[in-house]
Steps between C-alpha positions, in 0.01 A plus 500: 500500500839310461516144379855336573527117318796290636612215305824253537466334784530115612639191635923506446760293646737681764781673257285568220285790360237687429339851368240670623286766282283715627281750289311797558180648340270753534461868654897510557665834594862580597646184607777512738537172640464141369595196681454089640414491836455132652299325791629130577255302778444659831757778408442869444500666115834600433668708245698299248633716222330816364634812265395831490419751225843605484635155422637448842514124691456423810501057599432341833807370621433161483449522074810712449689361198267224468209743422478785181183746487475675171215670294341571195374889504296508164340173647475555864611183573754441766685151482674294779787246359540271810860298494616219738202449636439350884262327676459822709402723219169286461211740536243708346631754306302852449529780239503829648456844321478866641394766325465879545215768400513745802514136784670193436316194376600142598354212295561120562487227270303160578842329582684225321640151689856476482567145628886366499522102623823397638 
């Protein structure tokens, strides 16, 4: 069993920031993949920034260069620095983790509300 905690999110005015921390626990094999997926009202869970094992980044287009996804391998805890933040980007954001022992593993935090007021 995999626990993922998220932490850092909130109410921020449009053009400021936040991070997002999100920390995994438990029976935890090979990671390759940890990331922020969001869901705003009515809309579909989308991917918003994840990394992989290897260190590599991949952003929604809508975050790029506002967005940074980074990690803490001794910790297993993958961070999300938000920057400039819109009205648009308010959502609930969810921790995702995959991990590998013979099939692939996909854990979801609880979610965190990211709300940015214009």
């Amino acid at each position: 069993q995999v626990q993922l905690v998220e932490s850092g999110g909130g109410l921020v005015q449009a053009g400021g920031s936040l991070r997002l921390s999100c920390a995994a626990s438990g029976r935890i094999f090979r990671i390759t993949f940890m990331g922020w997926y969001r869901q705003a009202p009515g809309k579909q869970r989308e991917l918003v920034a994840g990394i992989s094992s290897g260190g590599s980044t991949n952003y929604a287009d809508s975050v790029k260069g506002r967005f940074t996804v980074s990690r803490d391998t001794a910790k297993n805890t993958v961070y999300l620095q938000m920057n400039s933040l819109r009205p648009e980007d308010t959502a609930v954001y969810y921790c995702n983790l995959v991990h590998v022992i013979g099939t692939a593993y996909n854990s979801w935090g609880q979610g965190t509300q990211v709300t940015v007021s214009s």
